[in-house]
N, C-alpha and C positions, 0 to 999 in steps of 0.2 A: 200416377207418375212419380209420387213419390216414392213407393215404396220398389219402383225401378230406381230409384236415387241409392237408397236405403242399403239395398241389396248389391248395385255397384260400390258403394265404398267399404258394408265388409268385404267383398270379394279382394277387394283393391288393399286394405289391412292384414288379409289371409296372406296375399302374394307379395307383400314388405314384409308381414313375419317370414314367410320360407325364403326371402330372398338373405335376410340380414342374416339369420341360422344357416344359411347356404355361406357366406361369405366368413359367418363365423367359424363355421368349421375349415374353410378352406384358405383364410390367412390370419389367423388368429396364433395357429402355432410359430409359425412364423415369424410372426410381429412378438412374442412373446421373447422368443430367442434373443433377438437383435437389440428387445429393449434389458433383456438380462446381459448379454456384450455392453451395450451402452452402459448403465450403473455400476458392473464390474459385483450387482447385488442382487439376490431373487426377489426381496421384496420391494424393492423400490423399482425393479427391471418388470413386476407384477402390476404395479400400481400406474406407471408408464402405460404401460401395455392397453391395462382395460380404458383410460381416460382416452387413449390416442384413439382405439377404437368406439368411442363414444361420440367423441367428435368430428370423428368420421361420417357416423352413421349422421348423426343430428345438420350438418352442414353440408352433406354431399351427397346427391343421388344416388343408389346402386350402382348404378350401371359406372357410373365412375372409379369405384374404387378398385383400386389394385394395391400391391404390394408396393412399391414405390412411396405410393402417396401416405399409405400408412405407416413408413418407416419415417418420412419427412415431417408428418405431424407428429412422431416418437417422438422424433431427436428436436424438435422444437422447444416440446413440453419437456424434456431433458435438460437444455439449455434453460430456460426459464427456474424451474427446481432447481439448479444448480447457483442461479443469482439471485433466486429467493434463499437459500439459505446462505450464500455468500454474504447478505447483509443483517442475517438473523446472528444475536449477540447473545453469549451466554457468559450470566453472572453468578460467580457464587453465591451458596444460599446466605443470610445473613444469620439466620438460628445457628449452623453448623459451624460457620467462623466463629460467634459468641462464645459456644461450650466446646470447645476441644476435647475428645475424649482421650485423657494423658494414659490411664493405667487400660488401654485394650485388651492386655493380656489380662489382665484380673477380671477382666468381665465375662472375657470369651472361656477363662478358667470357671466359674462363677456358672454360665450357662453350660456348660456341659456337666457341672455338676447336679444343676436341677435338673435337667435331662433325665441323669441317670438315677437321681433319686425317684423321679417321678416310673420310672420303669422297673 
């Protein structure tokens, strides 16, 4: 009896993998797109894309999913990135305010002379 158990749950793993590679291929491009429009950026329109589609798969049954739903979990996780870095703060470094570099052009003169010696 068991190993009728066994043998029903891979079958049943086989037919989630070709279904989720079935859905992947068939609104992934898609959802790519719309989260590349959303960011206005490829990478961050990239990173959108795969999380929506992660938590798609992870919280909702196949048979559920459509293009809709994956566009509303996009722009969700959109909006979320958007007020996590809305309240993320950037501070000057403290080294780089300390040393001012006054004479830049004697340095950048300075390095393309070792440059050139070296070649």
């Amino acid at each position: 009896m068991s190993s009728k158990q066994n043998l029903h749950s891979i079958e049943k793993e086989i037919q989630d993998e070709r279904s989720v590679e079935y859905y992947w291929k068939e609104y992934y491009p898609k959802l790519q797109r719309y989260c590349r429009f959303l960011s206005q950026n490829e990478w961050d329109g990239d990173d959108i894309a795969q999380e929506a589609f992660i938590k798609a798969i992870k919280y909702y049954h196949n048979e559920k999913l459509n293009s809709a739903l994956l566009n509303k979990i996009a722009y969700n996780h959109w909006v979320d990135t958007l007020r996590k870095r809305k309240e993320e703060t950037v501070s000057p470094d403290p080294f780089l305010s300390q040393n001012p570099i006054s004479n830049s052009v004697d340095y950048k003169i300075n390095s393309v002379e070792l440059l050139l010696k070296h070649f």
